[in-house]
Structures are given as structure tokens and as C-alpha cells.
Backbone of each chain as nested JSON, in Angstrom:
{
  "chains": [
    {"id": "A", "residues": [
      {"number": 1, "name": "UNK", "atoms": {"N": [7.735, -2.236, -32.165], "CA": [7.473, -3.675, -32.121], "C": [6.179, -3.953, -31.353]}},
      {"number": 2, "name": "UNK", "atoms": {"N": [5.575, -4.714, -32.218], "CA": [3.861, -5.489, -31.445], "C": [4.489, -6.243, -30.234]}},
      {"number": 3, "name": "UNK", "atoms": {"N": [4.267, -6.264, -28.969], "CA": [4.396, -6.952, -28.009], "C": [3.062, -7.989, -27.668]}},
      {"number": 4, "name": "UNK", "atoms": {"N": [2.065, -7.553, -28.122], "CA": [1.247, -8.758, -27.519], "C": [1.843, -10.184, -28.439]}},
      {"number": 5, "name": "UNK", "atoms": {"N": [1.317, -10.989, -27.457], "CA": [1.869, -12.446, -28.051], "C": [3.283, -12.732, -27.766]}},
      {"number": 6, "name": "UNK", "atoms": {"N": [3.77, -11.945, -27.721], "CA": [5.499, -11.879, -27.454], "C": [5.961, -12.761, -26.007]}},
      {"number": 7, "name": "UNK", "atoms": {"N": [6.494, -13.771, -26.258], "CA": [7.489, -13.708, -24.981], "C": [8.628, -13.591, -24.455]}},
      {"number": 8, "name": "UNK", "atoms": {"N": [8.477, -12.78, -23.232], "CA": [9.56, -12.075, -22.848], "C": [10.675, -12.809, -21.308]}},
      {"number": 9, "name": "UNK", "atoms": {"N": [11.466, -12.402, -21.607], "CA": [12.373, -12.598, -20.366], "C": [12.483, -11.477, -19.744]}},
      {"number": 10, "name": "UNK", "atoms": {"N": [12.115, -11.479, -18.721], "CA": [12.457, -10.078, -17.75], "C": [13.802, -10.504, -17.208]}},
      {"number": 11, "name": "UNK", "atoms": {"N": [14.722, -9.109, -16.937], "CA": [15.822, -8.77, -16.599], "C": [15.356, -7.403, -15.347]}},
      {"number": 12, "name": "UNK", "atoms": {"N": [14.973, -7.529, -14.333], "CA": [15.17, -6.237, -13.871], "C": [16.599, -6.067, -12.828]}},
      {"number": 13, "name": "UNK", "atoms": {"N": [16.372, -5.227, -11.779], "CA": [18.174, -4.889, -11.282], "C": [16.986, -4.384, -9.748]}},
      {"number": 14, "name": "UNK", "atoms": {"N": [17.72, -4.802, -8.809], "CA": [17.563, -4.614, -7.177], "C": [17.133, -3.12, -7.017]}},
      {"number": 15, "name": "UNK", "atoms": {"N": [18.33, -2.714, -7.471], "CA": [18.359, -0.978, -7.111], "C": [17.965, 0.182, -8.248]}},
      {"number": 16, "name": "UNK", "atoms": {"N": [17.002, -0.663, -9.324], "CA": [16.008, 0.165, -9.974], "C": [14.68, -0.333, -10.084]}},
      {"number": 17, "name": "UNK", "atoms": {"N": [14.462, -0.888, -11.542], "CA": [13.434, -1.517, -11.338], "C": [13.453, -3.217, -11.149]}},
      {"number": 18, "name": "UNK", "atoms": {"N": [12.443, -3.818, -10.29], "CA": [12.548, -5.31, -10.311], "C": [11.62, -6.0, -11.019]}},
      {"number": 19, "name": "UNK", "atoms": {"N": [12.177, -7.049, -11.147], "CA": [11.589, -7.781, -12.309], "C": [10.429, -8.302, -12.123]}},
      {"number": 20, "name": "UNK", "atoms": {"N": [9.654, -8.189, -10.937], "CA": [7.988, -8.661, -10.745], "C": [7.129, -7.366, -11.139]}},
      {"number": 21, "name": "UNK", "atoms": {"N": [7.611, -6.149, -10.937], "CA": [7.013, -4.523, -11.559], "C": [7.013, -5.158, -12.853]}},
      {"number": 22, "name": "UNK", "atoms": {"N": [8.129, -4.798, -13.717], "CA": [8.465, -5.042, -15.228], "C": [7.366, -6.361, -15.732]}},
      {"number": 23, "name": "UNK", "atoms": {"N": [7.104, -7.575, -15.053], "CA": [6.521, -8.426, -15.702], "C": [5.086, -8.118, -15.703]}},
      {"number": 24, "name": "UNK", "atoms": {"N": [4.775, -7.123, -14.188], "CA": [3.184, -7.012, -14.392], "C": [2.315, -6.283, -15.244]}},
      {"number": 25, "name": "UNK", "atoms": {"N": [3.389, -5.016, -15.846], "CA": [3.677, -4.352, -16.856], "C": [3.499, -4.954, -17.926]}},
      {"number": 26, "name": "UNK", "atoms": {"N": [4.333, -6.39, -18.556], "CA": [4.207, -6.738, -19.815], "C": [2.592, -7.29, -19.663]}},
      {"number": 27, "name": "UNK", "atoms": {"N": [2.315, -7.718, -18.741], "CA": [1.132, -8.647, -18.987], "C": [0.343, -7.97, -18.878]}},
      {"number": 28, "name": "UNK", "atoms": {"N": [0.173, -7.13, -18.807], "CA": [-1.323, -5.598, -18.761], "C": [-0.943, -5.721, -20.622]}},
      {"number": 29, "name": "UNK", "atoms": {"N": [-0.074, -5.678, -21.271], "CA": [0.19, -5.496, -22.273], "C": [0.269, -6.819, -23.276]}},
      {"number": 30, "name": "UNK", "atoms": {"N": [-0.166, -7.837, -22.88], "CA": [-0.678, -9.053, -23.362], "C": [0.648, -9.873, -23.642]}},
      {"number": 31, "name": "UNK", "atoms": {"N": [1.727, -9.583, -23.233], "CA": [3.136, -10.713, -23.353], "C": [2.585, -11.505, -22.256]}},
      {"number": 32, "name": "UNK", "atoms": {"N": [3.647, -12.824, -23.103], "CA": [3.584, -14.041, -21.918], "C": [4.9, -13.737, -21.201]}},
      {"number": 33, "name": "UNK", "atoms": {"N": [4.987, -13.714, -19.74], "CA": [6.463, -13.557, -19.297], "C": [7.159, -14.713, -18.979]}},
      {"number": 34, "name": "UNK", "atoms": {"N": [8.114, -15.681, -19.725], "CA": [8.772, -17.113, -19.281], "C": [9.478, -17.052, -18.437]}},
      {"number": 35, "name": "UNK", "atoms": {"N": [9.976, -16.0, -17.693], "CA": [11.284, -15.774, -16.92], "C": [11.081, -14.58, -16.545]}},
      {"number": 36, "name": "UNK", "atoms": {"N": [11.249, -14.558, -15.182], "CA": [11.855, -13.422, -14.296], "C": [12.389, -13.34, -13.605]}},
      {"number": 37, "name": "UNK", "atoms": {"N": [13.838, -12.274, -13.607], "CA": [14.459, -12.385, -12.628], "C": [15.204, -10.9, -12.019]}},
      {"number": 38, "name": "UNK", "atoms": {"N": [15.333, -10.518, -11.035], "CA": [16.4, -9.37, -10.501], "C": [17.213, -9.737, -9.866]}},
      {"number": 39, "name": "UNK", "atoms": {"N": [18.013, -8.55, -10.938], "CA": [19.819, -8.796, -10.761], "C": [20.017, -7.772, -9.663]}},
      {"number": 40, "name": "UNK", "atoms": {"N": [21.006, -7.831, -9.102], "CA": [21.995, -6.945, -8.185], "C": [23.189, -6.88, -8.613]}},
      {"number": 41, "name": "UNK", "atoms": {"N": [23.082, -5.52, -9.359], "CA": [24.552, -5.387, -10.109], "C": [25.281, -4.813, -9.09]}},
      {"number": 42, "name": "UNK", "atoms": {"N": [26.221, -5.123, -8.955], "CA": [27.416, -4.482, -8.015], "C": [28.614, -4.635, -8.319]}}
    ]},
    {"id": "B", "residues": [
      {"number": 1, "name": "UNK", "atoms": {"N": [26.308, -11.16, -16.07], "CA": [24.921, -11.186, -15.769], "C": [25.75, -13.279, -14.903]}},
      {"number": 2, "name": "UNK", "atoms": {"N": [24.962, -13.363, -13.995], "CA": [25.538, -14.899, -13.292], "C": [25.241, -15.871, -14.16]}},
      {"number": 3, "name": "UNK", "atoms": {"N": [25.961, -16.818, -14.135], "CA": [25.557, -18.124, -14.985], "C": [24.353, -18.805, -14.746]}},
      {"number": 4, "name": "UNK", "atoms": {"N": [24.096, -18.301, -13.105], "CA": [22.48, -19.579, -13.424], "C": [21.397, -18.712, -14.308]}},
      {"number": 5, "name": "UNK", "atoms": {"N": [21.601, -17.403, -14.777], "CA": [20.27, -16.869, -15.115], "C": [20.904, -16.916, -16.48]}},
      {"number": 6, "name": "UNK", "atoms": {"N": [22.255, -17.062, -16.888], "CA": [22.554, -17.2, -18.132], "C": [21.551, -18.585, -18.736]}},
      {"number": 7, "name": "UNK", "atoms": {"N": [22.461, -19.749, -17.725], "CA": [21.557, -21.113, -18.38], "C": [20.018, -21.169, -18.422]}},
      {"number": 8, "name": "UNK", "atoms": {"N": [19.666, -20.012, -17.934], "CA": [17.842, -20.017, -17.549], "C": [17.511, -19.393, -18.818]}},
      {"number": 9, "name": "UNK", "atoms": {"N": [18.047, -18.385, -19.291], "CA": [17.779, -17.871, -20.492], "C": [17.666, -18.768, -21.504]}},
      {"number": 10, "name": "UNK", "atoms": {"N": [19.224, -19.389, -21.848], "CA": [19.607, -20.675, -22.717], "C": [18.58, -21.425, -22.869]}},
      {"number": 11, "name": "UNK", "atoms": {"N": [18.211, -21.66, -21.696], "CA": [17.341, -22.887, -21.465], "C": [15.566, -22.188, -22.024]}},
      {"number": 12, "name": "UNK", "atoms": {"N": [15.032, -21.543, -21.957], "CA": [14.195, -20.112, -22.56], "C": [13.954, -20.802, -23.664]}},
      {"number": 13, "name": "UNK", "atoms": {"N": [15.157, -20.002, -24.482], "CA": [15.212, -20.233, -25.914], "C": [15.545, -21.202, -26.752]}},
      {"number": 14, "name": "UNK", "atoms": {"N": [16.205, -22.493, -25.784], "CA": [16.058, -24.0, -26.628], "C": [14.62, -24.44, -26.834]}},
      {"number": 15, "name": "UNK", "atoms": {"N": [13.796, -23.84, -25.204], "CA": [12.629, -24.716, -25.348], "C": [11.468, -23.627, -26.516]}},
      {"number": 16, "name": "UNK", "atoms": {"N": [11.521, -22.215, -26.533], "CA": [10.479, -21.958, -27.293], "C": [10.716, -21.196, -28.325]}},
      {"number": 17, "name": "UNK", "atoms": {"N": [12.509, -20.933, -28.748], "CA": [12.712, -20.434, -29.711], "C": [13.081, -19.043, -29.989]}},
      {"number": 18, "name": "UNK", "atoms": {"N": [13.815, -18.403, -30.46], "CA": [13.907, -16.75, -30.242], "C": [13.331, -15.837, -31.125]}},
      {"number": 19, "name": "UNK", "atoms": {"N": [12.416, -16.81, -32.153], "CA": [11.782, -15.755, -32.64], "C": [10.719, -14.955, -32.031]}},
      {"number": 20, "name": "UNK", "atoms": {"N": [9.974, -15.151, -31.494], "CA": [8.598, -14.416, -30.669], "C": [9.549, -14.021, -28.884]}},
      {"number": 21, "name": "UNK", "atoms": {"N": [11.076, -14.258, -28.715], "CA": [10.758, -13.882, -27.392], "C": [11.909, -12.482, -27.146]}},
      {"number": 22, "name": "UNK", "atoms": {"N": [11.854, -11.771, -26.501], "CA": [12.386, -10.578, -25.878], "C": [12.7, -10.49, -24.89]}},
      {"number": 23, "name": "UNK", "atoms": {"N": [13.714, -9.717, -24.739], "CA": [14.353, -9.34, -23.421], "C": [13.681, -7.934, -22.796]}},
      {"number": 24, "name": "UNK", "atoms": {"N": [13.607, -7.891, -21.29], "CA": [13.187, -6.05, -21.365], "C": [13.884, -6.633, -19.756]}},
      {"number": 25, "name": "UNK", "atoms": {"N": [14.13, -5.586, -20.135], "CA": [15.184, -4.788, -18.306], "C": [15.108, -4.007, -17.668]}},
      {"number": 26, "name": "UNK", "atoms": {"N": [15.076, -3.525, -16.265], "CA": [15.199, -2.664, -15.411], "C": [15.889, -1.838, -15.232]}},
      {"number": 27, "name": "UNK", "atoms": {"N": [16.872, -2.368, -15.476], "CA": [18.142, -1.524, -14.715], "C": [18.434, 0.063, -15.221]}},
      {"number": 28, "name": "UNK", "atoms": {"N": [19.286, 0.838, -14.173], "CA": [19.503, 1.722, -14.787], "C": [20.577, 2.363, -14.8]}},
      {"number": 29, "name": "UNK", "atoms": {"N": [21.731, 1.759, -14.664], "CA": [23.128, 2.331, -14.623], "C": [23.468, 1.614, -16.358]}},
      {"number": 30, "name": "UNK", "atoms": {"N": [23.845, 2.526, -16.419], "CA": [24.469, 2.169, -18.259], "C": [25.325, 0.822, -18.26]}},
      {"number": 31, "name": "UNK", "atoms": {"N": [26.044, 0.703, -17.052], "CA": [27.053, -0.519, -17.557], "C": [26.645, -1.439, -17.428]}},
      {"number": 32, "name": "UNK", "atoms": {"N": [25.47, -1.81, -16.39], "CA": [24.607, -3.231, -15.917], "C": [23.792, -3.182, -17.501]}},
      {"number": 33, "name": "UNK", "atoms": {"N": [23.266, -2.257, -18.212], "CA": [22.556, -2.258, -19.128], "C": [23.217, -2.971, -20.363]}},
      {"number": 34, "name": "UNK", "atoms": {"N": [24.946, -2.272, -20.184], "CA": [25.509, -2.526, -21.325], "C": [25.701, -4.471, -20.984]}},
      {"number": 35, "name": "UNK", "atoms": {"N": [26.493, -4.563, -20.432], "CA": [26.941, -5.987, -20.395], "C": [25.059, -7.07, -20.138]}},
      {"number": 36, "name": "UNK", "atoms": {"N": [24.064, -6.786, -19.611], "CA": [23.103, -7.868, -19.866], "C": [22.858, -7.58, -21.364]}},
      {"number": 37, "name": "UNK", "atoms": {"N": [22.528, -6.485, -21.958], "CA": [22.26, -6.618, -23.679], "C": [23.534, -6.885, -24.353]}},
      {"number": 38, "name": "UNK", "atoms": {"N": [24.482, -7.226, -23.943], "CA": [25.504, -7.52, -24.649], "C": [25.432, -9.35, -24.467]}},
      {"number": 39, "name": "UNK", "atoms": {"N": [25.217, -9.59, -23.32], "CA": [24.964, -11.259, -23.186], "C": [23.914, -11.758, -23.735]}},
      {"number": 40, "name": "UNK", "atoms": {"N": [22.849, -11.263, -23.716], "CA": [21.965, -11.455, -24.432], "C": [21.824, -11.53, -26.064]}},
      {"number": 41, "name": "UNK", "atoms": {"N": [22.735, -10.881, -26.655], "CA": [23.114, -10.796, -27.662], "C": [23.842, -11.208, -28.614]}},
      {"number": 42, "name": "UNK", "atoms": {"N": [25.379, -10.944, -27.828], "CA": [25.993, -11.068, -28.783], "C": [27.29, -12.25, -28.147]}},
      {"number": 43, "name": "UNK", "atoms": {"N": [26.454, -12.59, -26.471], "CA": [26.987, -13.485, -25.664], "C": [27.872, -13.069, -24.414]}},
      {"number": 44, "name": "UNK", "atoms": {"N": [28.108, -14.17, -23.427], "CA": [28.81, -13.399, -22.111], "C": [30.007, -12.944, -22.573]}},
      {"number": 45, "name": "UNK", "atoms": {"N": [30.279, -11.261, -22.053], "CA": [31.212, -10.638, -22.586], "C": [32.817, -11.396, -21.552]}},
      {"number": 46, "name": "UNK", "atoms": {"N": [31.879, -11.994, -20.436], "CA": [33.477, -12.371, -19.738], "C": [33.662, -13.821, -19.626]}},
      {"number": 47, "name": "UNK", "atoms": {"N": [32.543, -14.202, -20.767], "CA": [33.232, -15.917, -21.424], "C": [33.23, -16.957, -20.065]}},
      {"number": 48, "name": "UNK", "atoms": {"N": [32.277, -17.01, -18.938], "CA": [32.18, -18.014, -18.086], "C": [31.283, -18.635, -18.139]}},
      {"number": 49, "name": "UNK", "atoms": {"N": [30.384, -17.975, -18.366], "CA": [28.868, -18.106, -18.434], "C": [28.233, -19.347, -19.844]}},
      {"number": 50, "name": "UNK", "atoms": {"N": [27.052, -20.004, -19.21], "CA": [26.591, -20.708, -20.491], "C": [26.408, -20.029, -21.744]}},
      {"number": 51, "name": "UNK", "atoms": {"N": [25.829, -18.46, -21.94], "CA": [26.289, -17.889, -22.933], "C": [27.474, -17.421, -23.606]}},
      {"number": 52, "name": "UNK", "atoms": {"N": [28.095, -17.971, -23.108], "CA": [30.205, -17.818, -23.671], "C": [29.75, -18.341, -24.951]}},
      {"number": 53, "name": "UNK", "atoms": {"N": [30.499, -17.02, -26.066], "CA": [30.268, -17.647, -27.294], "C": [28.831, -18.155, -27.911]}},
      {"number": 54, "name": "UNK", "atoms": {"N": [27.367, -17.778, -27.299], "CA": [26.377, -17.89, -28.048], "C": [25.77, -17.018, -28.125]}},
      {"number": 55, "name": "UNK", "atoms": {"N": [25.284, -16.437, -29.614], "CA": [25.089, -15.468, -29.82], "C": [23.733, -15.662, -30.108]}},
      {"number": 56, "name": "UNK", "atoms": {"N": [22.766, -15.315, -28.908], "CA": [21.4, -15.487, -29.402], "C": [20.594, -14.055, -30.05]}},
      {"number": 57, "name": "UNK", "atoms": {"N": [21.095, -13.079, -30.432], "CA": [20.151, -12.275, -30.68], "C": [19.32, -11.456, -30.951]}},
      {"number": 58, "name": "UNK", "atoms": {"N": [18.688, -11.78, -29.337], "CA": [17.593, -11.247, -29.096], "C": [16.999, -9.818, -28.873]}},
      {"number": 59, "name": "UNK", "atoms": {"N": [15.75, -9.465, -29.484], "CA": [15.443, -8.323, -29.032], "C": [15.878, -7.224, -27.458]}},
      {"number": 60, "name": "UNK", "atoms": {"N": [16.588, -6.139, -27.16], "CA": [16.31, -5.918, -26.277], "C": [15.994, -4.414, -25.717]}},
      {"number": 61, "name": "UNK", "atoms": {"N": [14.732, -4.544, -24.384], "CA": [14.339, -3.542, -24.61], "C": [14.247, -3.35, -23.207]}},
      {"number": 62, "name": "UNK", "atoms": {"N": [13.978, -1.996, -22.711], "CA": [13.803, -1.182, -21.36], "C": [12.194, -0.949, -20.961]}},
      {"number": 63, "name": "UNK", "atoms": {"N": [11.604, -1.19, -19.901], "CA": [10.781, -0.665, -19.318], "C": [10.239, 0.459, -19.506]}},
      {"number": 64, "name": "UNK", "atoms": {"N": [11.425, 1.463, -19.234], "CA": [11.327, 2.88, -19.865], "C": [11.015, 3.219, -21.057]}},
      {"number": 65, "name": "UNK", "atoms": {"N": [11.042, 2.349, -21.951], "CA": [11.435, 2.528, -23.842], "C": [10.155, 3.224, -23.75]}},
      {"number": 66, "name": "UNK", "atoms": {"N": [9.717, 4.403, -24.546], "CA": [8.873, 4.76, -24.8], "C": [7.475, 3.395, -25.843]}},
      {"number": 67, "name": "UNK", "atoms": {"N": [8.348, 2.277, -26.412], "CA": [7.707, 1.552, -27.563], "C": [7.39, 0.283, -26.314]}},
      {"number": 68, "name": "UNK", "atoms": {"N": [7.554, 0.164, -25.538], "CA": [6.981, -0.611, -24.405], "C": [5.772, 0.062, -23.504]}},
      {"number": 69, "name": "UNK", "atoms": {"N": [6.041, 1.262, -22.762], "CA": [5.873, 1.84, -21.901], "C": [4.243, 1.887, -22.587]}},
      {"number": 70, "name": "UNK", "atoms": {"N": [3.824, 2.607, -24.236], "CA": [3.113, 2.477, -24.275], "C": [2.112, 1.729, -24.971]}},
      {"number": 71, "name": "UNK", "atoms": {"N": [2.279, 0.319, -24.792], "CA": [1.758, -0.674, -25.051], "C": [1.135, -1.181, -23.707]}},
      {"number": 72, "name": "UNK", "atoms": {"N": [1.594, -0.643, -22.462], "CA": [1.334, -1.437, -21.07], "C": [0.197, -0.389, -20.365]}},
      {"number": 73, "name": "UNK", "atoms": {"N": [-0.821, -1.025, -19.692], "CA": [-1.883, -0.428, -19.353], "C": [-1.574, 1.212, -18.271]}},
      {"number": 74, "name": "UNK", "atoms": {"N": [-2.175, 1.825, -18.664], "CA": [-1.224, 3.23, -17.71], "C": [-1.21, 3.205, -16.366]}},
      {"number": 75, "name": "UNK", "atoms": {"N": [-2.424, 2.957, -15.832], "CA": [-2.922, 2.762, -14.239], "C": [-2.208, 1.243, -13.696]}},
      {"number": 76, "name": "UNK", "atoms": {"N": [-1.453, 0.576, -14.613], "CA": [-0.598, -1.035, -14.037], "C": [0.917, -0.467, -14.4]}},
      {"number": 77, "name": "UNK", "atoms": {"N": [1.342, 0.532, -15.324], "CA": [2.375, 1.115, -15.224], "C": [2.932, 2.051, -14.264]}},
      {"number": 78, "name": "UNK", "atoms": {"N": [1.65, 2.805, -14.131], "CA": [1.672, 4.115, -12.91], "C": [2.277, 3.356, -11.118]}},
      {"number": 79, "name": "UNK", "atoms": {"N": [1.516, 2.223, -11.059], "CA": [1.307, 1.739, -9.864], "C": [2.674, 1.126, -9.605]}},
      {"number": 80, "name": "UNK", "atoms": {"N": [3.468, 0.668, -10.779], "CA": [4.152, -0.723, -10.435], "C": [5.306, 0.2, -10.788]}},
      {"number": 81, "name": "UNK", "atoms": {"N": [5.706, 1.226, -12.056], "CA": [6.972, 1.766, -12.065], "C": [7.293, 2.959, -12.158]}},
      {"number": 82, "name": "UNK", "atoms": {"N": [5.935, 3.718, -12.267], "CA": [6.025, 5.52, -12.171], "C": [6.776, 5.994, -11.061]}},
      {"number": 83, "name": "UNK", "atoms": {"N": [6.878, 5.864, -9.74], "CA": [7.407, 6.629, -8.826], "C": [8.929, 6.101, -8.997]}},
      {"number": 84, "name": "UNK", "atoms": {"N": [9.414, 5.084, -9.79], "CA": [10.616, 4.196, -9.822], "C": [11.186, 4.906, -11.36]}},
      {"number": 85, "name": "UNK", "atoms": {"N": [10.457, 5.119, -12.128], "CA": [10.816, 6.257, -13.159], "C": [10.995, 7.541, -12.818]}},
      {"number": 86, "name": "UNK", "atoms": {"N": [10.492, 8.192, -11.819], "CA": [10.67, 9.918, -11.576], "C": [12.08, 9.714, -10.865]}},
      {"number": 87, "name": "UNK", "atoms": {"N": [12.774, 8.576, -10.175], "CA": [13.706, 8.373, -9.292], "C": [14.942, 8.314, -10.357]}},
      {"number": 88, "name": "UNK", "atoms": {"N": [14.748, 7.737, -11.848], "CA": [15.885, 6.97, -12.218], "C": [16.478, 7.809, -13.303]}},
      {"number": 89, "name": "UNK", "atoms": {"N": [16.372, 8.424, -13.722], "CA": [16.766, 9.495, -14.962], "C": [16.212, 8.501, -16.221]}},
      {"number": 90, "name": "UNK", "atoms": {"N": [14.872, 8.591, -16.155], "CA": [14.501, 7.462, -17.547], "C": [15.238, 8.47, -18.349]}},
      {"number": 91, "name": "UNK", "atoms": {"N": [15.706, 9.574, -19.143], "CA": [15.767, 9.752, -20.41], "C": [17.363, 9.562, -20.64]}},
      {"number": 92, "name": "UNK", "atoms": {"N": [18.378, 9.225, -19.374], "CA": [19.392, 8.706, -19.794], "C": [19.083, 7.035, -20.144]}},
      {"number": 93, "name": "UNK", "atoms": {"N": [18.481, 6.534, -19.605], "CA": [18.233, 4.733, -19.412], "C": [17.619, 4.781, -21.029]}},
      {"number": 94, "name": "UNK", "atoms": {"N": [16.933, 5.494, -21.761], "CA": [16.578, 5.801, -23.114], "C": [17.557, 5.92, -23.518]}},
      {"number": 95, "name": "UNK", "atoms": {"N": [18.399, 6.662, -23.822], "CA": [19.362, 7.277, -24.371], "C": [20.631, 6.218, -24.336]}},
      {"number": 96, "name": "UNK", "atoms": {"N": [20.813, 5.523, -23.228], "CA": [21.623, 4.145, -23.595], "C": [21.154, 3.25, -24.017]}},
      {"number": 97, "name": "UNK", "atoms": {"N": [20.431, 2.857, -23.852], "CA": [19.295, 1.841, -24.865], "C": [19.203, 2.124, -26.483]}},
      {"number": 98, "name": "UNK", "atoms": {"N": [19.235, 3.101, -26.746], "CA": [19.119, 3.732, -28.408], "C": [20.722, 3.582, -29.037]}},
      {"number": 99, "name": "UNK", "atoms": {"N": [21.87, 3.603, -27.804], "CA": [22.818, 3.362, -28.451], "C": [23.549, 1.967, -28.39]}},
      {"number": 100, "name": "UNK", "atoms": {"N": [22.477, 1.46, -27.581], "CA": [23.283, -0.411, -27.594], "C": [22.354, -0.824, -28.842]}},
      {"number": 101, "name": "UNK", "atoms": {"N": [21.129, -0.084, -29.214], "CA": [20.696, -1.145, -30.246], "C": [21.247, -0.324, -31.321]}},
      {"number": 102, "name": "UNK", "atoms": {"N": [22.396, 0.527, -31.397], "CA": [22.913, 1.237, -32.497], "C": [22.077, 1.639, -33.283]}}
    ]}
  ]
}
């Protein structure tokens, strides 16, 4: 799947990756990110 | 996944639609993986949540996915989730990912 142009919802998790890593990631990669957030699954 | 990030999602995709948007996730224990792509999908699996019963979907994908990973600049990947990938067993976090999108 083409990701540029895409927007995404980030989902990251506390105790792997968090969701401000994951979004800076999409946007090197030309997604718009509408949402971010990290979960703490427990 | 909690209800306020359920209705944040909801709220996402009333305002811009689910065709152009995607999910991508962090996590890396299979069951946090399973139940957010399952809400995301096919709706909250434990029916409290604003996604109870709505089935939006949506694409979803991992950080790790090899079809992400290299689309994202290497030296903004390296910095932000390489040492957080050598930690996490990416090729199981792959390997559940390949079987939630069946």
C-alpha cells in the first residue's frame, strides 16, 4: 500500500513502541497523522 | 482499547472518511495487537466502547510491517524505532499482523 497522502491514526503501546516515534516515522514518509495516541495495555 | 480513544477514532472517520485513512500500531504483545485491530475493524470486541457494533474497516498496519518500514525515511526510522525494534521480537509482531489481516 502507497502511504503517502494517507491518513493515519497512530495506535502505539507504553511498553513498546509510542505513538510520537510511529507518527514521526509516517511523516518522513509523507502521511498526514490525525491522531495519536499510546496505549498502556495491561 | 478505552472509549475515549475509541470516540477519537469515530470521531477521525466521521470527519474525513475511511477511505484514505489507516491505522498503524506499536504494540507488541499479540493480544494488545489482536483486540486494537479487532476494534478497529470489525468493532469493540467487549461492546462498551463507542465502537460497539461499528464496523469501520480500516486498514491495519504495524510499524514493523516491512510495507511501512520501507516507505519511512531510514535515518528518522533508525533514530525514533531501531533500538525499540532490536528489543521487541519484530518478526513475531510481523507474524501476528499477517495473521489478523488473514
Amino acid at each position: 500500500m502507497e502511504l503517502r497522502g494517507k491518513k493515519a491514526i497512530v495506535i502505539g503501546e507504553r511498553d513498546a513502541v509510542p505513538g510520537e516515534a510511529i507518527a514521526a516515522c509516517l511523516v518522513s514518509a509523507g502521511v498526514e497523522v490525525v491522531m495519536t495516541r499510546t496505549e498502556c495495555f495491561v | 482499547m478505552d472509549p475515549e480513544n475509541q470516540g477519537q477514532i469515530k470521531q477521525v472517520v466521521d470527519e474525513h472518511g475511511a477511505d484514505d485513512v489507516v491505522v498503524v500500531l506499536g504494540a507488541a504483545d499479540a493480544e494488545a495487537l489482536e483486540v486494537t485491530a479487532e476494534t478497529v475493524t470489525e468493532g469493540d470486541p467487549a461492546f462498551v466502547g463507542p465502537l460497539a457494533g461499528v464496523q469501520l474497516g480500516l486498514p491495519v498496519l504495524h510499524i514493523f510491517d516491512d510495507e511501512v518500514k520501507d516507505q519511512v525515511d531510514p535515518a528518522v526510522y533508525q533514530a525514533q524505532v531501531g533500538f525499540l525494534e532490536m528489543t521487541l521480537h519484530p518478526e513475531r509482531v510481523r507474524e501476528t499482523m499477517r495473521r489478523l489481516r488473514g
